[in-house]
N, C-alpha and C positions, 0 to 999 in steps of 0.2 A: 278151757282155753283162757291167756289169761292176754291182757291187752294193756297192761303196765298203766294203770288208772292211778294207781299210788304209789308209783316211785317215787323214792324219797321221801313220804310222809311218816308222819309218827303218830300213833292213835294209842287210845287206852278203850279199852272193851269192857262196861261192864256189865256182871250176869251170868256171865256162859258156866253153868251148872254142867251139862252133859251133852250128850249126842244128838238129844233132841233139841237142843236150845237155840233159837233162834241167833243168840250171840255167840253161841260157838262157831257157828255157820258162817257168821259176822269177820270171825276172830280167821279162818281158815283163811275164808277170800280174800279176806286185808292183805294176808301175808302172800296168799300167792299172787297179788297185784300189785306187791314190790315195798309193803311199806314194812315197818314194823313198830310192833306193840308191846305193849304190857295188859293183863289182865288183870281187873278187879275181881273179890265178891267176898261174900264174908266169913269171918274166920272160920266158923262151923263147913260152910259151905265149902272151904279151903279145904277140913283137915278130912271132912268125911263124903265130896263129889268127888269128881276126874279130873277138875281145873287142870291136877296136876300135870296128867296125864298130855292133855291137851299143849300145856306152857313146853313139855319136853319137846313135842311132837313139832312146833313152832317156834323152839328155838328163844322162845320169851319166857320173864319174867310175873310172876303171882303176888300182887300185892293185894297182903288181908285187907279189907277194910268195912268196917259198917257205916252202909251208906246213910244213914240217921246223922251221924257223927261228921259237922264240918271240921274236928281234926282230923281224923281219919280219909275225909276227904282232901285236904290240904295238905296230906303226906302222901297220898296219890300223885298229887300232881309234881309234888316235889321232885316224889324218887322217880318219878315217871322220866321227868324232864334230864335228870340226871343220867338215868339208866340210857337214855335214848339221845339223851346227846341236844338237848333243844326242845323249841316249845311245841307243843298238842297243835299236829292239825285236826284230827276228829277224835273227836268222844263220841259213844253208843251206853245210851242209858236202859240196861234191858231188865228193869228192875220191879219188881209187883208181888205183892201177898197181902191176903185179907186174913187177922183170924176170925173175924166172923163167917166168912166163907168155909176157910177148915173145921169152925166150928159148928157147924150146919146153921147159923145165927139168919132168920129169914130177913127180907130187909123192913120189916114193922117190927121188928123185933130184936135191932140193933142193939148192939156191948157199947155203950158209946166210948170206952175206955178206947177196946179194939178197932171204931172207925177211928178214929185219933191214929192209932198204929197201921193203920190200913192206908189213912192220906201221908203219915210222914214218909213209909216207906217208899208207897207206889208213886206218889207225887211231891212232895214238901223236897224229897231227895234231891229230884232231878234241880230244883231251886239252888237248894245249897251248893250240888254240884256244882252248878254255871258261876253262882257266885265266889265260890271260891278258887275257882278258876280267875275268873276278871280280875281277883285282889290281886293273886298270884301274878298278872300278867302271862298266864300258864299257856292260854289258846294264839295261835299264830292268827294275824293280820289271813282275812280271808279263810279263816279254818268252817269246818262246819261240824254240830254238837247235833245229836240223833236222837231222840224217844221214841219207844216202840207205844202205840195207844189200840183203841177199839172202838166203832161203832157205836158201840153203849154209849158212849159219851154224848152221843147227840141224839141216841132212840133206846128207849127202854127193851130192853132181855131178858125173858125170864131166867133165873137164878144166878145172873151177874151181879145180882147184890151192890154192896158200894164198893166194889170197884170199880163202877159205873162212875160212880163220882168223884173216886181219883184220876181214871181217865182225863174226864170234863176238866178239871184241876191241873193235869199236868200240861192238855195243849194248850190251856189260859196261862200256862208260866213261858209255855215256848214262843207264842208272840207278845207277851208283857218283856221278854227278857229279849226278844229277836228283837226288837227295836231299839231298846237300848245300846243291845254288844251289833248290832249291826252299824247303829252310827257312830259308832266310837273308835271300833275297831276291825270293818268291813265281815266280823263273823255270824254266822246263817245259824238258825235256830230252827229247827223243824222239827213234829211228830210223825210217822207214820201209821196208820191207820189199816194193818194186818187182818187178814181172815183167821178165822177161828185156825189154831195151830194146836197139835196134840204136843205141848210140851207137858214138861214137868207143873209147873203152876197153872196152864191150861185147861191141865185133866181133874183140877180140883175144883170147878165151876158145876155147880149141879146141871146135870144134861147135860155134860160137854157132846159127848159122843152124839147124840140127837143135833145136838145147834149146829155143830161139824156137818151133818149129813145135808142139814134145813139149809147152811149157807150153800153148800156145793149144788142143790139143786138149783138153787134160788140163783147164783152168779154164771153169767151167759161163757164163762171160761173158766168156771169151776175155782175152788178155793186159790189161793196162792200158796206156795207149800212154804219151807221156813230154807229151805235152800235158794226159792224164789226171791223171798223177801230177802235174806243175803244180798243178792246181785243188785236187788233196789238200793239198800242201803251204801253199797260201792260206788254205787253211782249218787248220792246223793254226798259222799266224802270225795270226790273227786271235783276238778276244774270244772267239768260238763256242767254244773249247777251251782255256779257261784252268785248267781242272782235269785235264787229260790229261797226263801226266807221265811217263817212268820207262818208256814203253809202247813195244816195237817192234810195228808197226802194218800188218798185210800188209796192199798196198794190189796184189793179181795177179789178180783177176777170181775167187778161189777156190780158187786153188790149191794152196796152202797147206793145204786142209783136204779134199782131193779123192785118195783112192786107187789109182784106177783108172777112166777115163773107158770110154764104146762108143768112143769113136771113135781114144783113145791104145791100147785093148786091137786095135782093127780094124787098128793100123798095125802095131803089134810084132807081129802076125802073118805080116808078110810076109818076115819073116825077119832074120837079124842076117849074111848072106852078106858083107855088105860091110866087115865088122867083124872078118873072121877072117883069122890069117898063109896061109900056104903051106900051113900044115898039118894045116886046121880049129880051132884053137884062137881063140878068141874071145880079140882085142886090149880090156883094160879098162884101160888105165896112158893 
């Protein structure tokens, strides 16, 4: 059902890889809520995901771009502004990779070259983003700019590695920069703070599949899916939330605020056998 939250707005989506991605999801709802977009992501992701497919299917526009790169991002907002007629009321930054994650890199055992590649992409980005926005005068007077985050950032996961620390990193740019573009320019700066989601970069966290299971017992409403977190995010681009700012925003069923469930307490009973070397000692790296 859709409830016209974004008539008339203009947004840029980036990230949406595929079907599971959280900002394809983003990318759907937008449009059935009246506004319309353009989609980021980068060129590789362009020529060998489903972007395509996606841009056909909505009727919009794929601009390549590596979000590393503030040219690349400052020809986003250009063509964006062009293509759409006017300036950005939301942006959705859906952007994250570690190679030390891909690379099974444990986190005492850091590439530091790779954490350097791990904070510009998952976090340093979202910076340049916003800021090349402001130069540009790109974002509309009361627009609102999105980052997808995680829990990590404020409590240790096992095999979250650093991207734990881009997290931490990127909701410290959205209220260092919410205050700024808020008093300047009345625009809201927020993270969202998502339940383990089986996307594409999701499913390359060691233990995804287990922490997926661990949050869903552990959350008194169970995980929030990535269709879910769509409809948050609509409502966080729409008028309903023009004073919410500076906020990271758990959107996990509960979890976040939940100790110890019966049913997370019922499963750690059954022992941690599977988690131990040769020589009983309990593997935690």
């Amino acid at each position: 059902m859709s409830y016209n939250l974004l008539k008339g707005k203009r947004g840029i989506i980036f990230g949406a890889l595929n079907e599971q991605s959280i900002a394809w999801k983003v990318a759907e709802k937008a449009v059935e809520e009246g506004a319309t977009i353009t989609l980021s992501n980068t060129p590789v992701a362009v020529r060998m995901g489903e972007v395509s497919a996606l841009a056909d299917k909505l009727q919009c526009e794929v601009i390549p771009a590596d979000a590393t790169s503030v040219e690349d991002l400052e020809n986003v907002f250009k063509r964006s502004m062009e293509v759409l007629g006017g300036p950005i009321d939301f942006v959705l930054h859906s952007i994250g990779m570690s190679p030390n994650v891909r690379k099974k890199r444990t986190y005492d055992d850091l590439d530091y070259d790779m954490l350097g590649k791990t904070l510009d992409i998952s976090a340093v980005s979202f910076h340049k983003m916003i800021q090349a926005a402001k130069k540009l005068n790109a974002i509309a007077d009361y627009g609102s700019i999105l980052a997808l985050s995680y829990v990590a950032a404020q409590r240790t996961f096992y095999g979250y590695n650093d991207m734990a620390d881009a997290k931490a990193l990127l909701e410290s740019i959205a209220r260092s920069f919410g205050y700024i573009y808020g008093r300047e320019h009345n625009v809201r700066v927020n993270t969202i703070s998502q339940s383990p989601t089986m996307t594409t970069a999701g499913s390359g966290v060691k233990g995804m599949d287990k922490l997926f299971d661990f949050a869903n017992r552990m959350s008194p409403l169970g995980n929030a899916s990535a269709d879910e977190c769509a409809d948050y995010c609509i409502v966080m681009f729409s008028d309903l939330t023009r004073k919410v700012t500076m906020q990271n925003l758990f959107h996990d069923g509960g979890f976040s605020s939940v100790g110890m469930s019966l049913r997370a307490m019922a499963t750690y009973e059954k022992g941690l056998d599977e988690y131990m070397d040769e020589n009983g000692n309990i593997i935690y790296g």
